[in-house]
Biopython code that builds the backbone (N, CA, C, O; Angstrom):
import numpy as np
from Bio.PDB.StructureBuilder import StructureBuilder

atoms = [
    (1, "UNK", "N", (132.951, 50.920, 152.337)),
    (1, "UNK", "CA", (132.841, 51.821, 151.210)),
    (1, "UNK", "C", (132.962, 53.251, 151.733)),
    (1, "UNK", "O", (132.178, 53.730, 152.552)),
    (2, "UNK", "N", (133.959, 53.872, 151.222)),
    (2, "UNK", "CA", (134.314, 55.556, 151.629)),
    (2, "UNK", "C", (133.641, 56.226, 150.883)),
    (2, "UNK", "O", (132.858, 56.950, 151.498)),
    (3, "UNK", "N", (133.578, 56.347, 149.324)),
    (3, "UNK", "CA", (133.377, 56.818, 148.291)),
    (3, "UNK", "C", (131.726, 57.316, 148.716)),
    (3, "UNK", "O", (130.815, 56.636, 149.188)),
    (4, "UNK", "N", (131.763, 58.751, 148.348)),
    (4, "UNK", "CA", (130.494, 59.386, 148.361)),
    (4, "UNK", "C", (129.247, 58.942, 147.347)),
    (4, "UNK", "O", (129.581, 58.318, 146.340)),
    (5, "UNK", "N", (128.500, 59.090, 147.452)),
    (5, "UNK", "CA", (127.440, 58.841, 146.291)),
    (5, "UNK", "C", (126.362, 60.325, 146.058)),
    (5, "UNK", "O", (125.905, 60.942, 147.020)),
    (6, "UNK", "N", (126.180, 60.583, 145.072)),
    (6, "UNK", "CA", (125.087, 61.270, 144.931)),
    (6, "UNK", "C", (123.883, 61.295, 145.174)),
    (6, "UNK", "O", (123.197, 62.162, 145.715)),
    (7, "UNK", "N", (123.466, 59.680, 144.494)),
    (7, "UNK", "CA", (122.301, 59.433, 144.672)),
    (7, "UNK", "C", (122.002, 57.679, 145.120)),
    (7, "UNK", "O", (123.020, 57.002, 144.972)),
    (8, "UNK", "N", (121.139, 57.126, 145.479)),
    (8, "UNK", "CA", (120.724, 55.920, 145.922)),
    (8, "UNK", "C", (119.439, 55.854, 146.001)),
    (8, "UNK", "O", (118.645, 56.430, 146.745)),
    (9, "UNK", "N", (119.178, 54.420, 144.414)),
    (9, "UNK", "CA", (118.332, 54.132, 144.410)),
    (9, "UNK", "C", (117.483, 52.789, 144.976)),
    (9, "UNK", "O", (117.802, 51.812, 144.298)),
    (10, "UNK", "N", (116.815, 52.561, 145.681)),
    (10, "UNK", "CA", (116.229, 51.541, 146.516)),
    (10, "UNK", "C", (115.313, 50.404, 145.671)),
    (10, "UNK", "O", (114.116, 50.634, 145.497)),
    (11, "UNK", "N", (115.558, 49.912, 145.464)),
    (11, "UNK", "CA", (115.022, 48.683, 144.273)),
    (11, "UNK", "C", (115.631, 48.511, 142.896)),
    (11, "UNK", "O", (116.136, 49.474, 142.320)),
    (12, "UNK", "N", (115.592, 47.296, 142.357)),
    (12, "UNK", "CA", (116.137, 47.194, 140.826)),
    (12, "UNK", "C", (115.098, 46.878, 140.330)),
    (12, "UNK", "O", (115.341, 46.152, 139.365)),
    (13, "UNK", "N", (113.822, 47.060, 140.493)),
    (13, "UNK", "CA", (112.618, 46.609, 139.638)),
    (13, "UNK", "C", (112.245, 47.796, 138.773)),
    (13, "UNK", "O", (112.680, 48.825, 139.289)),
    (14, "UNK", "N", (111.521, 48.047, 137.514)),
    (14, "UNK", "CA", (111.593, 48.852, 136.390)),
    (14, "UNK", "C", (111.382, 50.179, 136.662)),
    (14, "UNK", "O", (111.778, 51.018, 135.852)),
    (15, "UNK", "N", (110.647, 50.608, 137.984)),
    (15, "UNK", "CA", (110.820, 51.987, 138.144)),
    (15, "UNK", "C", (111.903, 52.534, 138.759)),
    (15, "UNK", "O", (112.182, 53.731, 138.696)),
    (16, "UNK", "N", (112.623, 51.583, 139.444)),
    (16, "UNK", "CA", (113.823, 51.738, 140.226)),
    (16, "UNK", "C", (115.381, 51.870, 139.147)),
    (16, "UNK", "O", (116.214, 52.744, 139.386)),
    (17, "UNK", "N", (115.534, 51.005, 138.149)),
    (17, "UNK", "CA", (116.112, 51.238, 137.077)),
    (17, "UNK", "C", (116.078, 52.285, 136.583)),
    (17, "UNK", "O", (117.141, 52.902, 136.519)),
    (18, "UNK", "N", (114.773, 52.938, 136.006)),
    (18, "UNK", "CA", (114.392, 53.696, 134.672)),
    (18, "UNK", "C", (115.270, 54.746, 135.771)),
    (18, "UNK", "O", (116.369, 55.080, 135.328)),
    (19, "UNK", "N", (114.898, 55.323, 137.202)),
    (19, "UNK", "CA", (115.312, 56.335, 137.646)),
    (19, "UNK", "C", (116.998, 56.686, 137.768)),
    (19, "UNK", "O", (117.661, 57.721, 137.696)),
    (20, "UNK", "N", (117.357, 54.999, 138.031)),
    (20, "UNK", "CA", (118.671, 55.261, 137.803)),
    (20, "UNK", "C", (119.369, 55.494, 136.531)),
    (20, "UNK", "O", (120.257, 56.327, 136.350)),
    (21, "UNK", "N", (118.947, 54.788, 135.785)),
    (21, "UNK", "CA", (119.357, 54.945, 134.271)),
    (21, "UNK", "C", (119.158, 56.285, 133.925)),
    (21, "UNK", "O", (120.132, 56.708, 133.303)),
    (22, "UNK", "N", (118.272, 57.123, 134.084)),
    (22, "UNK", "CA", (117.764, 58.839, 133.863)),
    (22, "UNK", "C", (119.041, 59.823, 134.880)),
    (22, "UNK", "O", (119.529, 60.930, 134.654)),
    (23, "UNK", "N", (119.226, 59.028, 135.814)),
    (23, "UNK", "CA", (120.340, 59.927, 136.999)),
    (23, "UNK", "C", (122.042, 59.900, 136.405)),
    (23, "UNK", "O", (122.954, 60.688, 136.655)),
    (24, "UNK", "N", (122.028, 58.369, 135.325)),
    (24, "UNK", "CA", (123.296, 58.118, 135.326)),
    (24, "UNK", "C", (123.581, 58.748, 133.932)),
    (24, "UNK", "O", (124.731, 59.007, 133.578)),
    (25, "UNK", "N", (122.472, 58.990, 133.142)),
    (25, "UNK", "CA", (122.464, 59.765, 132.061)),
    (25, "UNK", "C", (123.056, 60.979, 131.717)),
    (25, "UNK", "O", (123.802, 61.329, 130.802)),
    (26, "UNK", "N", (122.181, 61.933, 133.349)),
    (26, "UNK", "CA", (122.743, 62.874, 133.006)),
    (26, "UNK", "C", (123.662, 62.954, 134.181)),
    (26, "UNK", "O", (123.241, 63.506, 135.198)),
    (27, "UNK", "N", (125.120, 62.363, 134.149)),
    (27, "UNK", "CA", (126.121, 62.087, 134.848)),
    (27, "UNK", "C", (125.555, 62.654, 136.429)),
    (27, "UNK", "O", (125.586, 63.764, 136.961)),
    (28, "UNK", "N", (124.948, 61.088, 136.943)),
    (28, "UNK", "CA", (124.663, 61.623, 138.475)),
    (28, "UNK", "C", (125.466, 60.523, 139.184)),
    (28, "UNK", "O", (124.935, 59.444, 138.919)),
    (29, "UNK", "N", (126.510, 60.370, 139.960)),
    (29, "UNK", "CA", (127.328, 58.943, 140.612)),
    (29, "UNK", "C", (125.664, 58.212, 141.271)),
    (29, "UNK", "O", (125.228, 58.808, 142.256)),
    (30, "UNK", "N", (124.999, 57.274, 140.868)),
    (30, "UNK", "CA", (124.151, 56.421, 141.275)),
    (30, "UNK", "C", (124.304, 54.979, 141.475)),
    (30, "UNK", "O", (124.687, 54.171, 140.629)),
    (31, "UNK", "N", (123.932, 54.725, 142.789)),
    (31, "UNK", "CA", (123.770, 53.597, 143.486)),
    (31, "UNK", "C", (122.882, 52.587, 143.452)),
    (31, "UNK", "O", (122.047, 52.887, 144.306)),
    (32, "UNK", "N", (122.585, 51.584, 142.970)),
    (32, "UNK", "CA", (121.061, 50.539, 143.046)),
    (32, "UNK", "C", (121.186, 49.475, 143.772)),
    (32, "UNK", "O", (121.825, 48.498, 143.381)),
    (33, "UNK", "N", (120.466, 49.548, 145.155)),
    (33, "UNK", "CA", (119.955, 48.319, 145.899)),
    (33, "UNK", "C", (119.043, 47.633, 145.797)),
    (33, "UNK", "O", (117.896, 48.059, 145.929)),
    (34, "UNK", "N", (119.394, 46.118, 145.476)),
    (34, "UNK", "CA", (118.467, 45.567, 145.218)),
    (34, "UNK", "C", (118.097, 43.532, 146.432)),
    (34, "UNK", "O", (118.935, 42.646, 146.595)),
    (35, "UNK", "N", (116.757, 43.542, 146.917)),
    (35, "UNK", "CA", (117.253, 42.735, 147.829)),
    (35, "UNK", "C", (117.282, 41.196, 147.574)),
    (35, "UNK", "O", (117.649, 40.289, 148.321)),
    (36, "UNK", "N", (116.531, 41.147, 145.632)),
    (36, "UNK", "CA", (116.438, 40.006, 145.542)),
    (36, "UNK", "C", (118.075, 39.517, 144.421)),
    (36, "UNK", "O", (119.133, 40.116, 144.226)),
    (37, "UNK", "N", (117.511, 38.127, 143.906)),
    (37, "UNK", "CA", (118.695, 37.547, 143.059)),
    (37, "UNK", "C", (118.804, 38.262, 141.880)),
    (37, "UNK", "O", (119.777, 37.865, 141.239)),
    (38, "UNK", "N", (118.221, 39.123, 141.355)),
    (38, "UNK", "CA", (118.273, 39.812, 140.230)),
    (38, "UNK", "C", (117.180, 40.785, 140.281)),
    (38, "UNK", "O", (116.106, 40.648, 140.868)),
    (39, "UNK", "N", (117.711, 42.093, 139.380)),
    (39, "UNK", "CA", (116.469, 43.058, 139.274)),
    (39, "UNK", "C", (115.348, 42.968, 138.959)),
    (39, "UNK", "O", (115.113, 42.492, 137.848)),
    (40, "UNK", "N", (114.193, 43.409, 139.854)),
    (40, "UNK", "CA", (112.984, 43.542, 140.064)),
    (40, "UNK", "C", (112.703, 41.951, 140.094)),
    (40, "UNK", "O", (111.918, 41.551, 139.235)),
    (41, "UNK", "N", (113.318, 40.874, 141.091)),
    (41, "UNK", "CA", (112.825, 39.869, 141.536)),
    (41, "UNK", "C", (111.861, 40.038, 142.609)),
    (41, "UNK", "O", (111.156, 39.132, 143.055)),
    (42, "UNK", "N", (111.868, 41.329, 143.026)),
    (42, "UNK", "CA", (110.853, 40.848, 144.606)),
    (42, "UNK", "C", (109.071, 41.949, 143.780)),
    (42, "UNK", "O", (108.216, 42.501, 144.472)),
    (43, "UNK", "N", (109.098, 41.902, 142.467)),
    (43, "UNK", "CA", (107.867, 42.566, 141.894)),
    (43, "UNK", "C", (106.713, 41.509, 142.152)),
    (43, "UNK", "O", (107.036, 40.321, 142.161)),
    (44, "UNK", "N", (105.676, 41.783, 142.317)),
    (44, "UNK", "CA", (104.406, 41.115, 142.400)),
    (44, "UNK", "C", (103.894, 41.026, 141.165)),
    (44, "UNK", "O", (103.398, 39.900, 141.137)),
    (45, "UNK", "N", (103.676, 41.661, 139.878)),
    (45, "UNK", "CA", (103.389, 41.848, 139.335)),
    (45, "UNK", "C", (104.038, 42.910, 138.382)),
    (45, "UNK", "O", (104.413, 43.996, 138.823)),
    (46, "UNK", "N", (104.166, 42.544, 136.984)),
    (46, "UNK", "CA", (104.953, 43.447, 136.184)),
    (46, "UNK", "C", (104.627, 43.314, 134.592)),
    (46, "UNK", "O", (103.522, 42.848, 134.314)),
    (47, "UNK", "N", (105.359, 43.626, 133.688)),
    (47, "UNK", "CA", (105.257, 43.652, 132.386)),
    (47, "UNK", "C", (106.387, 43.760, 131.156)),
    (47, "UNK", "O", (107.464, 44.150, 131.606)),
    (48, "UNK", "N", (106.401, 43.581, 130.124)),
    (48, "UNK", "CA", (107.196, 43.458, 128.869)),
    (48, "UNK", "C", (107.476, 45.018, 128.972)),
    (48, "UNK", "O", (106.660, 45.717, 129.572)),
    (49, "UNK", "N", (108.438, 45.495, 128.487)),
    (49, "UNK", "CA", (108.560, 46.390, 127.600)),
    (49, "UNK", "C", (108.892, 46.350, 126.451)),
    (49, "UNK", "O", (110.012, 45.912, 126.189)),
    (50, "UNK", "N", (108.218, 46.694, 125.641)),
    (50, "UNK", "CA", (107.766, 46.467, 123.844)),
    (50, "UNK", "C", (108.739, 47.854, 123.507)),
    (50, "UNK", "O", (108.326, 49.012, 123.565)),
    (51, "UNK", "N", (110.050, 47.458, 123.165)),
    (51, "UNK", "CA", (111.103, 48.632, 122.248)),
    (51, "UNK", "C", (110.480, 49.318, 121.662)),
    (51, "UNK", "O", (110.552, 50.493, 122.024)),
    (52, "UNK", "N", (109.495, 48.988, 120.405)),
    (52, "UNK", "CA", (109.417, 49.768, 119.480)),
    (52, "UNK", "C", (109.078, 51.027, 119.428)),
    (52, "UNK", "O", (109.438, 51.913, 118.653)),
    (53, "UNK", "N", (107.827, 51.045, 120.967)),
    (53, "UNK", "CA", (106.930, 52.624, 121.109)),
    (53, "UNK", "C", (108.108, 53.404, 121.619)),
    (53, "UNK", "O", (108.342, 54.492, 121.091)),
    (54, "UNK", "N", (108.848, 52.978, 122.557)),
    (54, "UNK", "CA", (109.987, 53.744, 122.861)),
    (54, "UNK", "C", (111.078, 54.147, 122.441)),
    (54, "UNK", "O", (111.852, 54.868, 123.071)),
    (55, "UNK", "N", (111.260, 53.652, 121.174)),
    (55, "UNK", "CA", (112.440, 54.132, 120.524)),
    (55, "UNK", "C", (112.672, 55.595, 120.458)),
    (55, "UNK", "O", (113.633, 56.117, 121.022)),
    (56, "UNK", "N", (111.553, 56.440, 119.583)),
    (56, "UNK", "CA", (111.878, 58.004, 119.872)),
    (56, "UNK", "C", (111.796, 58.655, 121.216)),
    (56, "UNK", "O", (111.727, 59.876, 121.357)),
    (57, "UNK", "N", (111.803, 58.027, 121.930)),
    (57, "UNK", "CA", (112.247, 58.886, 123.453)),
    (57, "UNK", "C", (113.887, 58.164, 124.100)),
    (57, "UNK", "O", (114.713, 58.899, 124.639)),
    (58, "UNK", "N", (114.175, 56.308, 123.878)),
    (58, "UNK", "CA", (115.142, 56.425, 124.358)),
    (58, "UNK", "C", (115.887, 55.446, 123.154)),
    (58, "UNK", "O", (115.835, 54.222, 123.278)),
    (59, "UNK", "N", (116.637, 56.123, 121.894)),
    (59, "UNK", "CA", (116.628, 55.435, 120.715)),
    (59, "UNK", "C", (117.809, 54.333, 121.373)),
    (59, "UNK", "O", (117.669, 53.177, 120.975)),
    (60, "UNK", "N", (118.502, 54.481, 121.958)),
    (60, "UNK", "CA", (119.949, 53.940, 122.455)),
    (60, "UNK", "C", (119.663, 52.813, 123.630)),
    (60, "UNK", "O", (120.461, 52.291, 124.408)),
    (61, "UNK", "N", (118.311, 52.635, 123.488)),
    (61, "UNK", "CA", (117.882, 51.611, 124.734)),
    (61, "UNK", "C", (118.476, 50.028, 124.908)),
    (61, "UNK", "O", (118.943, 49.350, 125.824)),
    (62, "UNK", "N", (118.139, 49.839, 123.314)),
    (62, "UNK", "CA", (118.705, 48.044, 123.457)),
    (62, "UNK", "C", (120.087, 47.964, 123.473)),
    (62, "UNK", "O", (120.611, 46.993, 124.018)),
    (63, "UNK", "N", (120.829, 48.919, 122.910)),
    (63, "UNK", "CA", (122.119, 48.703, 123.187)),
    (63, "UNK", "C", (122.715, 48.721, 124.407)),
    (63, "UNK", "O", (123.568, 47.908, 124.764)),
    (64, "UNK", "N", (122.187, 49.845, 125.221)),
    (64, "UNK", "CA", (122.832, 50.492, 126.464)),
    (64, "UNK", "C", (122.236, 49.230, 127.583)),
    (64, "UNK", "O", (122.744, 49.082, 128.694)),
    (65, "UNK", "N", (121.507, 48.690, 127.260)),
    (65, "UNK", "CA", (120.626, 48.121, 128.710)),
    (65, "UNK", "C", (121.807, 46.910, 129.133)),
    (65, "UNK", "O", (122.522, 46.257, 128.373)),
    (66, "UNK", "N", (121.726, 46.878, 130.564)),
    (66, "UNK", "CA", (122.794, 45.912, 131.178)),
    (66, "UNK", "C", (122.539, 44.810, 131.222)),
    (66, "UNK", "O", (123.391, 43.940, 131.401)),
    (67, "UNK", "N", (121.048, 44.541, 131.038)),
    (67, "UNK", "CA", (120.785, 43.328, 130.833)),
    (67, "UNK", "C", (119.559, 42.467, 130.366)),
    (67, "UNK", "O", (119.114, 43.113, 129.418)),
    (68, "UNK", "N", (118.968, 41.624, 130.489)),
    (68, "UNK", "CA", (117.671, 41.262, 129.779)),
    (68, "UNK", "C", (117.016, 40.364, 131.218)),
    (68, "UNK", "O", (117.995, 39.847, 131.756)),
    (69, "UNK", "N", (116.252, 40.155, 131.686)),
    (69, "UNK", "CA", (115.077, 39.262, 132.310)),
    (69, "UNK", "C", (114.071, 38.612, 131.819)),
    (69, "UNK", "O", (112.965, 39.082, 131.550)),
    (70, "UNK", "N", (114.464, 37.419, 131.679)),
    (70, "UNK", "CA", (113.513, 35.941, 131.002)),
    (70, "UNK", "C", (112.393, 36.354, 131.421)),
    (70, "UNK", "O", (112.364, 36.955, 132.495)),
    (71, "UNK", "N", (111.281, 36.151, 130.733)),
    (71, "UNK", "CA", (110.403, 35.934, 131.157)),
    (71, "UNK", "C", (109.631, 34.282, 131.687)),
    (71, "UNK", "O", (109.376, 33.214, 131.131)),
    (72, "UNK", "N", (109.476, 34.880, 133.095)),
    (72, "UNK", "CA", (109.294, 32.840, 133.948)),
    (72, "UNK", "C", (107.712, 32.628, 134.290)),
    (72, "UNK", "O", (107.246, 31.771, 135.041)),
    (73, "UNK", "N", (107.078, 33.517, 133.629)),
    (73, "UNK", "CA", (105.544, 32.912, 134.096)),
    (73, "UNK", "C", (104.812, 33.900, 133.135)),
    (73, "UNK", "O", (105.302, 35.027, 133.056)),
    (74, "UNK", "N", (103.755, 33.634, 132.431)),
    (74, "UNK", "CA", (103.298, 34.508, 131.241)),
    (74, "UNK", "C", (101.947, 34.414, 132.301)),
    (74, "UNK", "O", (101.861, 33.583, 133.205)),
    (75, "UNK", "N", (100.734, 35.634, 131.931)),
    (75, "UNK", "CA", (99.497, 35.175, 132.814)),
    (75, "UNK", "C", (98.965, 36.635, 132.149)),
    (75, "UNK", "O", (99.383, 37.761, 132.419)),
    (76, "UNK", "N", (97.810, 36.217, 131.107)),
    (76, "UNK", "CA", (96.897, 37.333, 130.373)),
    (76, "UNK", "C", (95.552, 37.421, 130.938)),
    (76, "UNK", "O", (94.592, 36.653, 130.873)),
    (77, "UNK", "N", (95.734, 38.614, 131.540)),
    (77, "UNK", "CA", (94.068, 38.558, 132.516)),
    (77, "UNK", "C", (93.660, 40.236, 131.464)),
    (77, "UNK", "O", (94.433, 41.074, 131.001)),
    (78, "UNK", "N", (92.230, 40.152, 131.422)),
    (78, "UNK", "CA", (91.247, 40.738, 130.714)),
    (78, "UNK", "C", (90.419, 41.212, 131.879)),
    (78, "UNK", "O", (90.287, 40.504, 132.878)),
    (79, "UNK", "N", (89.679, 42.778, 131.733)),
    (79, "UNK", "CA", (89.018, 43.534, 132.411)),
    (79, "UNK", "C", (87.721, 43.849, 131.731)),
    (79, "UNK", "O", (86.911, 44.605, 132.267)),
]
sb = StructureBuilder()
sb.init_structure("model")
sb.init_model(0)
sb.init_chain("A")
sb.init_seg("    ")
for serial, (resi, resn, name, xyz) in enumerate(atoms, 1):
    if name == "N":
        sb.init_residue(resn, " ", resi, " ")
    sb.init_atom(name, np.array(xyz, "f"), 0.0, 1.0, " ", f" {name:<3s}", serial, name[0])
structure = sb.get_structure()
């Protein structure tokens, strides 16, 4: 690979996304490495994101997103 990059982001798990998705927004050439079979496979722990609260900050979300992740293990712990 010759081609320069701007930026490179190191994980595809949801904070690693959101940053790229925010870089590629506002036209930044961004890169995402990721080391498992799909984004944010190597998370320990994670969560849903529920569209609805986010709509007035990113209204264009469900359309634009590249892709969706099943959810493979549900687990409701209480504090």
């Amino acid at each position: 690979m010759t081609e320069a990059l701007e930026a490179v982001v190191v994980g595809g798990g949801l904070g690693g996304l959101a940053a790229a998705y925010t870089l590629a927004k506002g036209g930044v050439q961004v890169l995402v490495l990721e080391r498992g079979d799909h984004p944010g496979s190597k998370n320990v722990t994670g969560g849903r994101l529920y569209l609805n609260p986010v709509r007035p900050f990113l209204p264009d979300l469900w359309e634009e997103a590249p892709l969706e992740r099943p959810v493979t293990r549900e687990v409701i712990t209480a504090m």
